[in-house]
C-alpha positions as CSV (number, residue, x, y, z in Angstrom):
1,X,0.0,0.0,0.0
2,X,1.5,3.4,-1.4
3,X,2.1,5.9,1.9
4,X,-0.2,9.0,2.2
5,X,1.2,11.8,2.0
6,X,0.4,14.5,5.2
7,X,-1.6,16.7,3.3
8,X,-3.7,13.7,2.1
9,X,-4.2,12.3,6.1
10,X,-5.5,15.8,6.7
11,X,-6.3,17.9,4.3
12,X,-7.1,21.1,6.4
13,X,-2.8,21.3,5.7
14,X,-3.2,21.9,1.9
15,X,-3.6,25.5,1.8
16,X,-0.5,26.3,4.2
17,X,1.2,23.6,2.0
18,X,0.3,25.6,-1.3
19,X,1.3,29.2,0.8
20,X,4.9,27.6,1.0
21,X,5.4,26.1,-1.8
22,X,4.5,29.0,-3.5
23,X,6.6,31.1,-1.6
24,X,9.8,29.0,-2.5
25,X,8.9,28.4,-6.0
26,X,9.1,32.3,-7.0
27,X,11.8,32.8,-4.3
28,X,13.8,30.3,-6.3
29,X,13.2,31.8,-9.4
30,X,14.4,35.2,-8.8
31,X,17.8,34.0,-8.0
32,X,18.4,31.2,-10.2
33,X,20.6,33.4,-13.2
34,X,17.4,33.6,-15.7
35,X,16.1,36.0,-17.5
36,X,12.4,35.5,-17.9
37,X,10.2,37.2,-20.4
38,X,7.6,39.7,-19.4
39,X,8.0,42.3,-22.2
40,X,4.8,42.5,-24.2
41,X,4.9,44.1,-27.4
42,X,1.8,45.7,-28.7
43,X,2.6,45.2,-32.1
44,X,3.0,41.4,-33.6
45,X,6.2,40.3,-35.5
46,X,6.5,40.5,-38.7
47,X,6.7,36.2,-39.3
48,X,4.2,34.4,-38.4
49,X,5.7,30.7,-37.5
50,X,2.6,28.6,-36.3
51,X,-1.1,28.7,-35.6
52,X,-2.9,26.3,-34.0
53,X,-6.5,25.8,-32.0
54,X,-8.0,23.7,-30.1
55,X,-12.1,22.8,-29.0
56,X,-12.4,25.3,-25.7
57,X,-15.5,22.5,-24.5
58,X,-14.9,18.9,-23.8
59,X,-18.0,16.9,-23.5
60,X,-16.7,13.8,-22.2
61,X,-15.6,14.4,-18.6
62,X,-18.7,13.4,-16.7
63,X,-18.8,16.4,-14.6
64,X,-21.9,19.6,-14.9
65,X,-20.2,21.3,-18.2
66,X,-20.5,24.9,-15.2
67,X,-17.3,23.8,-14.9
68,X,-16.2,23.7,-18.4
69,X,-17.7,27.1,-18.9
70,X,-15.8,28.0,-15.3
71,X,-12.3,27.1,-17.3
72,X,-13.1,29.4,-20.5
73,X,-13.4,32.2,-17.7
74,X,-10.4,31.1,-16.3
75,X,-8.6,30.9,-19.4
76,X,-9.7,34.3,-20.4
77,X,-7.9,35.7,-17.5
78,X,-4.7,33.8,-18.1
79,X,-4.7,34.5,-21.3
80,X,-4.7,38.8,-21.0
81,X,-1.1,37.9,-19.1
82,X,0.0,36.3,-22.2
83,X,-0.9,38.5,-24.8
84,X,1.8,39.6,-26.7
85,X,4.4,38.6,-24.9
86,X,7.9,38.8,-26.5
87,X,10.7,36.2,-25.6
88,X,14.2,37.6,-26.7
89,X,17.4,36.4,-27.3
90,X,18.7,34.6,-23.5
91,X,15.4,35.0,-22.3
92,X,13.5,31.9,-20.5
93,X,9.4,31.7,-20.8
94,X,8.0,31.0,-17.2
95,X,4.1,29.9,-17.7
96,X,3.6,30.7,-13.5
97,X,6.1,33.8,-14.1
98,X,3.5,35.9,-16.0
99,X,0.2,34.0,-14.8
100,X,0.5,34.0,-10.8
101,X,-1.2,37.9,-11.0
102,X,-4.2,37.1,-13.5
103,X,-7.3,36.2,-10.9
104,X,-6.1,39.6,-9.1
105,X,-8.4,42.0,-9.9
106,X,-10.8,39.3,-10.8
107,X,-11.2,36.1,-8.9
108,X,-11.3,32.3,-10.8
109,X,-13.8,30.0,-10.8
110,X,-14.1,26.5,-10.0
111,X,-13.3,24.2,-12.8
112,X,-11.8,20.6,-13.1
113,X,-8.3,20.2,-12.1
114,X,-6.3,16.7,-10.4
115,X,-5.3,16.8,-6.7
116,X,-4.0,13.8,-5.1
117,X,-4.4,11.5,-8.0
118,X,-8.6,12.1,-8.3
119,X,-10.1,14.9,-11.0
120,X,-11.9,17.4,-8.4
121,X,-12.7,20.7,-8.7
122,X,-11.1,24.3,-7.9
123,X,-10.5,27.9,-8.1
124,X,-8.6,28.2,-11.4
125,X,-8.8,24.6,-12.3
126,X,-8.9,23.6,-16.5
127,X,-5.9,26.3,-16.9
128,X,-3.8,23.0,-18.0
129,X,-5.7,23.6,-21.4
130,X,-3.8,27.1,-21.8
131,X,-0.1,25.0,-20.9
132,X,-1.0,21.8,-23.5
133,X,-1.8,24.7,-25.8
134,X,1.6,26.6,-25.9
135,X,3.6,23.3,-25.4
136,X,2.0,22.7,-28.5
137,X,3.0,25.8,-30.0
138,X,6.9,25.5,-28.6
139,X,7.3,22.8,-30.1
140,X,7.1,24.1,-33.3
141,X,10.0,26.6,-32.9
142,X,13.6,26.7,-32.2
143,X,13.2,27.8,-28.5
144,X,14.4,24.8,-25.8
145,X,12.2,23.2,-23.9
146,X,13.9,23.1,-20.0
147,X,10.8,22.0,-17.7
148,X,7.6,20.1,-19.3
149,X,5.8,17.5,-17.6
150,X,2.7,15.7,-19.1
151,X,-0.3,14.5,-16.7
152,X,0.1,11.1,-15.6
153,X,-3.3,10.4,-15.6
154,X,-6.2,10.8,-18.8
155,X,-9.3,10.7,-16.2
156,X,-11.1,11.3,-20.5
157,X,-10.3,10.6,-23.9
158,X,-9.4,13.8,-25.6
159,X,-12.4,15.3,-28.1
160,X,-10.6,14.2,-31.1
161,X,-9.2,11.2,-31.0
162,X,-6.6,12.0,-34.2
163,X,-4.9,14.1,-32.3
164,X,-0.9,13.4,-31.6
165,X,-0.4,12.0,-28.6
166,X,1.6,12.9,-25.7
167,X,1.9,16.4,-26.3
168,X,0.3,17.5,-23.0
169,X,2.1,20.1,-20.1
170,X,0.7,19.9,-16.8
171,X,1.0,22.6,-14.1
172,X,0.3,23.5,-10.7
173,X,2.0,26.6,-9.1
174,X,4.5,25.9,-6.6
175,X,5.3,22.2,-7.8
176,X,5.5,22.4,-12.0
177,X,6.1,24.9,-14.6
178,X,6.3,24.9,-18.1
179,X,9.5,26.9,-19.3
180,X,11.1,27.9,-22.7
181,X,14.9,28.9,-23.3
182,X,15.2,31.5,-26.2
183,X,18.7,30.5,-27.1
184,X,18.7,32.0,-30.6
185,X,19.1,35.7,-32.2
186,X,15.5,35.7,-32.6
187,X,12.8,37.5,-31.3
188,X,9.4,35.4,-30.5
189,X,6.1,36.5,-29.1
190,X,3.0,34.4,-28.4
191,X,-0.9,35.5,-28.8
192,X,-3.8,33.4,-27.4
193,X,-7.1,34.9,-28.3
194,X,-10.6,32.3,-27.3
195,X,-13.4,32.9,-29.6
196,X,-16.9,31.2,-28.9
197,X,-15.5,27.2,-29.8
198,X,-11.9,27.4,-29.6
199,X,-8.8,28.9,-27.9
200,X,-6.3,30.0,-30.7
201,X,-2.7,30.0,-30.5
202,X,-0.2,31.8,-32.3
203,X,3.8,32.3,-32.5
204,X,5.4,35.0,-34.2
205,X,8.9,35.9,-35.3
206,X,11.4,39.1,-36.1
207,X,12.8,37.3,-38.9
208,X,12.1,34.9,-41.8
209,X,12.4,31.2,-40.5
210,X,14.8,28.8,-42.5
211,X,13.0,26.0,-41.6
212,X,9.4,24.5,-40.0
213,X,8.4,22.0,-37.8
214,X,6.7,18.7,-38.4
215,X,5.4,16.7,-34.7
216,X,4.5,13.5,-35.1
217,X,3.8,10.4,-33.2
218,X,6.3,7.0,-33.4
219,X,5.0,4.1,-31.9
220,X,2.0,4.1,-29.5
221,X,1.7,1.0,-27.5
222,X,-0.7,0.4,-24.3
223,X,0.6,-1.4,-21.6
224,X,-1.2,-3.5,-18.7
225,X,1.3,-2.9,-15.5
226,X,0.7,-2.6,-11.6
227,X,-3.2,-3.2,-11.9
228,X,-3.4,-0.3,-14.5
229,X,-3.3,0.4,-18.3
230,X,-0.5,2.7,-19.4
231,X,0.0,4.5,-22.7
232,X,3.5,5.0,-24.2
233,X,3.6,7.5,-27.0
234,X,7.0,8.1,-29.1
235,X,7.0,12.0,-30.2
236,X,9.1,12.9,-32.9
237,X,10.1,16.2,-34.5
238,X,10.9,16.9,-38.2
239,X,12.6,19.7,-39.5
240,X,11.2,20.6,-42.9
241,X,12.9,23.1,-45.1
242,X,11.0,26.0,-46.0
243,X,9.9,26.6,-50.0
244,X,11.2,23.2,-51.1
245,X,9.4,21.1,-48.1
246,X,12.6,18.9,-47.5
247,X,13.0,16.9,-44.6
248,X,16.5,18.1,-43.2
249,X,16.5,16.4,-39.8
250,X,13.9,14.3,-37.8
251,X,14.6,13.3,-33.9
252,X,12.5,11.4,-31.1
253,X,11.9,14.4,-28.7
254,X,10.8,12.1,-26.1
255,X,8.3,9.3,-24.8
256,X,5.7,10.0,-22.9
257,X,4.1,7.5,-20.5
258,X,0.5,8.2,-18.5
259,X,-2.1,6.2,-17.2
260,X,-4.8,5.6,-18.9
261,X,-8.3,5.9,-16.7
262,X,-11.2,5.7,-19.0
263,X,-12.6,2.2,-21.5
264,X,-10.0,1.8,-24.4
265,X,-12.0,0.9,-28.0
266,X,-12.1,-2.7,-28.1
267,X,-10.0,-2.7,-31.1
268,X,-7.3,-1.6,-29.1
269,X,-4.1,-3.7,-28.2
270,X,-3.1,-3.9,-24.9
271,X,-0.2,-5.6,-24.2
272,X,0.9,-7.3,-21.0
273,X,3.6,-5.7,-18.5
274,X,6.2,-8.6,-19.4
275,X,5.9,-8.9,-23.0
């Protein structure tokens, strides 16, 4: 039997653990030699480099859909922080950096987030939607990826089932971030706009790219181990030349492993732990 953790054996702790967490996470990150990005410009760059957008409203997570419309209000607030945000040469893109402020002037709603391993609800929950959405977009640029981490649970499947795989970044302020290293001569800047259906992301750039980016999944195998079904999904990055569309380089990023909560199609394969 796993160990409970203290705040799990009494959960009246939680809110003085969040207080110093918090308090060490943005401690640590004003002395730890980055340079985070909180310029935003009011114009957008000259190149646009990606667009992307995703269904705001996910039908399938058996809670009231309040909630749902609970995370659009959430990301609406989140998403005035990001807005134009310009990430320059050296400097490092901090999702909690420029977020921790946006419910000041106007409080978040309830909305579906994980604590403790279960899908609950709370104040600012669903803002994970806004993180998958520019790990999305970072991954088609140059910019490094320094701290990602995907959700180690699906509690749903996700509302198009085509979709690559894997390409998720959790957060939670005080334990995970998602962060981007600029470490070219180029200027970037991020927009996210939210119309009626969809959030909409887009990445711009102060000069001409030489090259695009292709993601893709390898090999997606499902896994029965310790009483549970896991997915293992191979991302993979191609570089494609720009104007003649060749393939100049093409890499496994990573693989990313969660566990899967919800009924698999029949037709799936699921594969035992020591196979």
């Amino acid at each position: 039997m796993d160990r409970k953790r203290l705040t799990q054996r009494f959960p009246f702790l939680l809110p003085m653990r969040r207080a110093q967490r918090k308090m060490c996470f943005y401690t640590g990150m004003r002395f730890d030699g980055c340079r985070y990005a909180q310029t935003i410009g009011e114009k957008s760059l000259s190149h646009l480099l990606f667009e992307t957008d995703c269904a705001l409203y996910n039908h399938n997570t058996g809670f009231d859909m309040i909630y749902q419309e609970n995370k659009v209000f959430n990301l609406k607030l989140a998403a005035k922080t990001l807005n134009g945000l310009l990430i320059r040469p050296g400097e490092t893109f901090s999702f909690w950096w420029l977020v921790r402020h946006a419910d000041k002037d106007t409080p978040y709603k309830d909305g579906l987030t994980v604590t403790n391993g279960k899908l609950t609800t709370m104040s600012g929950g669903g803002m994970c939607q806004m993180s998958n959405l520019l790990f999305w977009m970072f991954l088609h640029t140059p910019l490094t990826i320094i701290q990602r981490r995907g959700h180690e649970v699906k509690e749903f499947p996700e509302p198009n089932s085509d979709e690559i795989k894997g390409v998720d970044a959790t957060i939670s302020e005080g334990w995970i971030d998602l962060k981007v290293r600029n470490d070219t001569d180029c200027t970037y800047q991020i927009w996210v706009t939210l119309d009626d259906e969809k959030i909409i992301g887009q990445v711009s750039a102060d000069k001409e790219p030489q090259a695009l980016y292709k993601i893709t999944n390898g090999s997606i195998q499902y896994v029965r181990e310790s009483g549970g079904i896991y997915e293992y999904a191979q991302v993979k990055r191609m570089q494609v030349a720009l104007g003649t569309g060749e393939i100049i380089d093409c890499k496994l990023l990573y693989t990313n492993k969660c566990k899967i909560c919800y009924p698999l199609p029949e037709s799936v394969d699921i594969q035992e732990e020591n196979q």
